[in-house]
LONU-818916 format. One record per residue (C-alpha): residue number from 1; residue in one letter; x, y, z. Coordinates in Angstrom, 2 decimals, decimal comma, padded with zeros to 5 digits, m for minus. Layout:
N
{resi:NUM | resn:A | x:X | y:Y | z:Z} .
...
***
This chain:
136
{resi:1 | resn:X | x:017,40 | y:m003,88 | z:044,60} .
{resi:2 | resn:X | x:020,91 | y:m004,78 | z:044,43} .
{resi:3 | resn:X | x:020,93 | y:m003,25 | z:040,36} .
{resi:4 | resn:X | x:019,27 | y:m000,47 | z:041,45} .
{resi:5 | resn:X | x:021,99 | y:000,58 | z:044,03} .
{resi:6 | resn:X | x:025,09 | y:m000,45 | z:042,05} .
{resi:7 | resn:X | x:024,28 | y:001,00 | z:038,94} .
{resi:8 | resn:X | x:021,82 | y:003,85 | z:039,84} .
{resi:9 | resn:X | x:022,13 | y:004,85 | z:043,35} .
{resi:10 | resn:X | x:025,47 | y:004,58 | z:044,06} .
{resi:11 | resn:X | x:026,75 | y:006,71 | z:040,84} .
{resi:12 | resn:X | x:023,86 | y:008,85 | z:041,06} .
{resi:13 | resn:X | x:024,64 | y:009,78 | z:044,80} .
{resi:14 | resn:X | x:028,40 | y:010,42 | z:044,11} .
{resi:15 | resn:X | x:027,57 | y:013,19 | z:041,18} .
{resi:16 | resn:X | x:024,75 | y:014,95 | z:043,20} .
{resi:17 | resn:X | x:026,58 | y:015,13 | z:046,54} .
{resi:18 | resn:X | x:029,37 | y:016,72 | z:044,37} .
{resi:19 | resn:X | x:027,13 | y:018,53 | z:042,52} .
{resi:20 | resn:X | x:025,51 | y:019,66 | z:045,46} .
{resi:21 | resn:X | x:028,31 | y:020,98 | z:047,21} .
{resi:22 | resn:X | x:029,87 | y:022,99 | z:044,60} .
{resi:23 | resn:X | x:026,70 | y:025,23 | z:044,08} .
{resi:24 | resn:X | x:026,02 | y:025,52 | z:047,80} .
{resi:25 | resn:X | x:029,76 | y:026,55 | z:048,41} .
{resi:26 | resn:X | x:029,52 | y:030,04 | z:048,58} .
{resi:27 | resn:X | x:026,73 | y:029,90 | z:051,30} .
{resi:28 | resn:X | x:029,80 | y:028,00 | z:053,48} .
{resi:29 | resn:X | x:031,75 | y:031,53 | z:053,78} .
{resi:30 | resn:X | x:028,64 | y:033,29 | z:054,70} .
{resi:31 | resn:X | x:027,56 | y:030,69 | z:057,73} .
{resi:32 | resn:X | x:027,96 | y:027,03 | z:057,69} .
{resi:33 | resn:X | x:025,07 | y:026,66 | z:059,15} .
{resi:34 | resn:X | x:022,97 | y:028,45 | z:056,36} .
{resi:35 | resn:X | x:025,22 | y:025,98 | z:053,82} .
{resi:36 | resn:X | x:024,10 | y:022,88 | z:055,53} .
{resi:37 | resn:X | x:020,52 | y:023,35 | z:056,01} .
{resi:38 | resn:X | x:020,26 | y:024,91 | z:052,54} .
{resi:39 | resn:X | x:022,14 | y:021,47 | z:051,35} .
{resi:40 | resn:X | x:019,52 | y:019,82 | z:053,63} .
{resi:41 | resn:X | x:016,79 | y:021,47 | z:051,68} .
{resi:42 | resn:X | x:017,36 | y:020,75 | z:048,64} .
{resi:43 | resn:X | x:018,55 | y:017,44 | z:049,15} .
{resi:44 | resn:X | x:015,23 | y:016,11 | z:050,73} .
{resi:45 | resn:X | x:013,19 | y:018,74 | z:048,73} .
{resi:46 | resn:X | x:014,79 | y:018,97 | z:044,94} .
{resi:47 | resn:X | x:016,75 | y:015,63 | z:044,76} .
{resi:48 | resn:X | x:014,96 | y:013,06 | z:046,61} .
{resi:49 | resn:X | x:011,39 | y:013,34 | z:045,30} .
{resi:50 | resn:X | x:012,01 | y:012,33 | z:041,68} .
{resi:51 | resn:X | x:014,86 | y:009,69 | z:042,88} .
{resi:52 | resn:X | x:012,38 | y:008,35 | z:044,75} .
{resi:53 | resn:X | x:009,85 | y:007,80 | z:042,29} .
{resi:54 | resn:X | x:012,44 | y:006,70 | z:039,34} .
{resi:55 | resn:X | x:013,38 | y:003,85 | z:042,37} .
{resi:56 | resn:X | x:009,69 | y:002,73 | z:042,34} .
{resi:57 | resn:X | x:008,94 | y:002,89 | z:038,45} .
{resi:58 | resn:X | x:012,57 | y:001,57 | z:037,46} .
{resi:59 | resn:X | x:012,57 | y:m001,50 | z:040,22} .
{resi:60 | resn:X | x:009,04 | y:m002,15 | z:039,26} .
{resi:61 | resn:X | x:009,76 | y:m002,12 | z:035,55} .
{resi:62 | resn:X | x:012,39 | y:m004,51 | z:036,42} .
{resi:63 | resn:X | x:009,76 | y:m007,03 | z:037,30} .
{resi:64 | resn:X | x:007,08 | y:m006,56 | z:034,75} .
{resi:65 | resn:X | x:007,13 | y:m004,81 | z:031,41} .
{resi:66 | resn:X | x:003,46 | y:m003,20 | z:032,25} .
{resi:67 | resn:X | x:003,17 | y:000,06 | z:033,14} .
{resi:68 | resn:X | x:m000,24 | y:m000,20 | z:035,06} .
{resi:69 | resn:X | x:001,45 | y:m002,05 | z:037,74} .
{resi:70 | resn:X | x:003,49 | y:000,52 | z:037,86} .
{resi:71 | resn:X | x:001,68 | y:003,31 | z:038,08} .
{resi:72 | resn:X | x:m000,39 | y:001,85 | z:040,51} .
{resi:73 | resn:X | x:002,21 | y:001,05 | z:043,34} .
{resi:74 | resn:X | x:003,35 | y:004,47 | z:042,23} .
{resi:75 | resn:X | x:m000,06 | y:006,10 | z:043,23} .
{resi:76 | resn:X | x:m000,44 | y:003,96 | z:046,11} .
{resi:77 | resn:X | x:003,14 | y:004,11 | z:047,51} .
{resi:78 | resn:X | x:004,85 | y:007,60 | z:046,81} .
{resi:79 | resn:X | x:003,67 | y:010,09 | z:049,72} .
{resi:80 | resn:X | x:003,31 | y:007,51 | z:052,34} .
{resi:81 | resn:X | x:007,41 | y:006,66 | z:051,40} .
{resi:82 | resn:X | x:008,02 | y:010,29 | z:051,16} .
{resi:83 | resn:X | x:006,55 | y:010,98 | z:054,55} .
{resi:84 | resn:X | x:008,59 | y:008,36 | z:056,03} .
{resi:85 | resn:X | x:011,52 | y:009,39 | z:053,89} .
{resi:86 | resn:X | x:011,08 | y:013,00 | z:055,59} .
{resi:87 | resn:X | x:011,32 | y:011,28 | z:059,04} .
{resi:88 | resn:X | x:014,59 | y:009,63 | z:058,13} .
{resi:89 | resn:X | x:016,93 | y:011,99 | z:055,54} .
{resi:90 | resn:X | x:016,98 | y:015,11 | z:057,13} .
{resi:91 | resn:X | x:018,65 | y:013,96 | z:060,27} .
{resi:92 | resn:X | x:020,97 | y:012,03 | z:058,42} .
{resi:93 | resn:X | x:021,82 | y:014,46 | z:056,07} .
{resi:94 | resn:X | x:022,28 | y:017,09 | z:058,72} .
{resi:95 | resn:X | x:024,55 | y:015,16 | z:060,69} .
{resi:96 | resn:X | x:026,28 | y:014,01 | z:057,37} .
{resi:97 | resn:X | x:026,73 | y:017,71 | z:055,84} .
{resi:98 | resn:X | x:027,53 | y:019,51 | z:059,43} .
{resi:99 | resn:X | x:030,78 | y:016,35 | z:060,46} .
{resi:100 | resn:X | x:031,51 | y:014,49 | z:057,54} .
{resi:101 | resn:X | x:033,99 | y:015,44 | z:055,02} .
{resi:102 | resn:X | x:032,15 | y:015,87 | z:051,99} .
{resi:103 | resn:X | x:034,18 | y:013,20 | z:050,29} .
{resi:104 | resn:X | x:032,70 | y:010,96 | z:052,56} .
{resi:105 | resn:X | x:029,04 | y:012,20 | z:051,89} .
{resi:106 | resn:X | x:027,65 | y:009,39 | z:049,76} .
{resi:107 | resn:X | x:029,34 | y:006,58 | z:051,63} .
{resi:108 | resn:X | x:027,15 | y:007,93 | z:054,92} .
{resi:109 | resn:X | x:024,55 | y:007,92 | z:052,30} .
{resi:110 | resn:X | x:025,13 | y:004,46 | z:051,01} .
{resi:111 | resn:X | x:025,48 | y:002,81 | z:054,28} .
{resi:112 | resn:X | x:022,03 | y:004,41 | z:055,75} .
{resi:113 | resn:X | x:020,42 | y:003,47 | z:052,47} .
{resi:114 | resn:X | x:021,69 | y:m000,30 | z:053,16} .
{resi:115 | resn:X | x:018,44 | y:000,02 | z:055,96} .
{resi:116 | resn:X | x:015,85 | y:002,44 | z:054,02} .
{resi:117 | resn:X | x:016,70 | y:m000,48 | z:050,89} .
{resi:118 | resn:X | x:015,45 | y:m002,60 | z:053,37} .
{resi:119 | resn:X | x:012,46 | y:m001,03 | z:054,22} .
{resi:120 | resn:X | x:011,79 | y:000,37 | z:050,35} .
{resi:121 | resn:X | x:011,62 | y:m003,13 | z:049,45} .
{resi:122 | resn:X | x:009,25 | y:m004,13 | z:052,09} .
{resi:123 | resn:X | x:006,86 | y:m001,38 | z:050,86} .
{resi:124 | resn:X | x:007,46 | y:m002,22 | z:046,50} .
{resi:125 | resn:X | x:006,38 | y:m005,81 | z:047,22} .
{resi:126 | resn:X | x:003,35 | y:m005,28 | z:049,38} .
{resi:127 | resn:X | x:000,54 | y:m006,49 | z:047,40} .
{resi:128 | resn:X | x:m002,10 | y:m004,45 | z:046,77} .
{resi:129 | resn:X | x:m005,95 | y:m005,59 | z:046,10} .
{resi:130 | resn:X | x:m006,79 | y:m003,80 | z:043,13} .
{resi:131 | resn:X | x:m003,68 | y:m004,52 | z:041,87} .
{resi:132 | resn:X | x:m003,60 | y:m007,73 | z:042,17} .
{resi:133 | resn:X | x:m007,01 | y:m008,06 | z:040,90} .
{resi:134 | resn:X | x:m006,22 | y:m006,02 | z:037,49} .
{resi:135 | resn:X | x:m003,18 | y:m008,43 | z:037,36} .
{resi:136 | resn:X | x:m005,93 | y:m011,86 | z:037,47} .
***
């Protein structure tokens, strides 16, 4: 987990906030509000969905070279951690785009993620039954 945020998360979270703002910056002379949700939107709709599953293939590749493990906990995990993803980022990233400077954006990012880490890690080392069995 630690890996995963140094050298993944973290860099990966600095470009797209950065990316993200420069091609949302014309919607801030229009309305700001229009900017931030539209940030909003494609943060939890374009960026997190793939980051999420590279997180649960990468981490799990990090503990076995097999991708049927994989796979599984992929199939098993995703949309239930989405959903509760869904429940978490938007908020955040509201209240992140709409006060903080967007210099500052990952760092919110980073520091909230210290908690969803904790929880992401709870769900990638559940065990699951037919997994396990396929494993024995």
């Amino acid at each position: 987990m630690t890996a995963f945020g140094f050298f993944v998360a973290g860099p990966l979270f600095n470009w797209w906030y950065k990316y993200l703002d420069i091609k949302t910056a014309h919607l801030a002379k229009i309305s700001k509000t229009r900017h931030v949700l539209t940030k909003v939107f494609f943060d939890q709709c374009v960026f997190e969905p793939p980051s999420l599953a590279f997180f649960f293939c990468l981490t799990s590749l990090m503990e076995t070279p097999k991708i049927e493990p994989v796979l599984l906990k992929l199939k098993s995990e995703y949309l239930k951690t989405y959903a509760a993803d869904c429940t978490l980022w938007p908020g955040v990233q509201l209240l992140n785009f709409s006060f903080v400077p967007q210099r500052y954006h990952a760092l919110v990012v980073n520091t909230v993620s210290v908690f969803w880490a904790t929880y992401l890690s709870h769900v990638r080392h559940k065990s699951l039954p037919e997994l396990e069995s396929k494993l024995h």
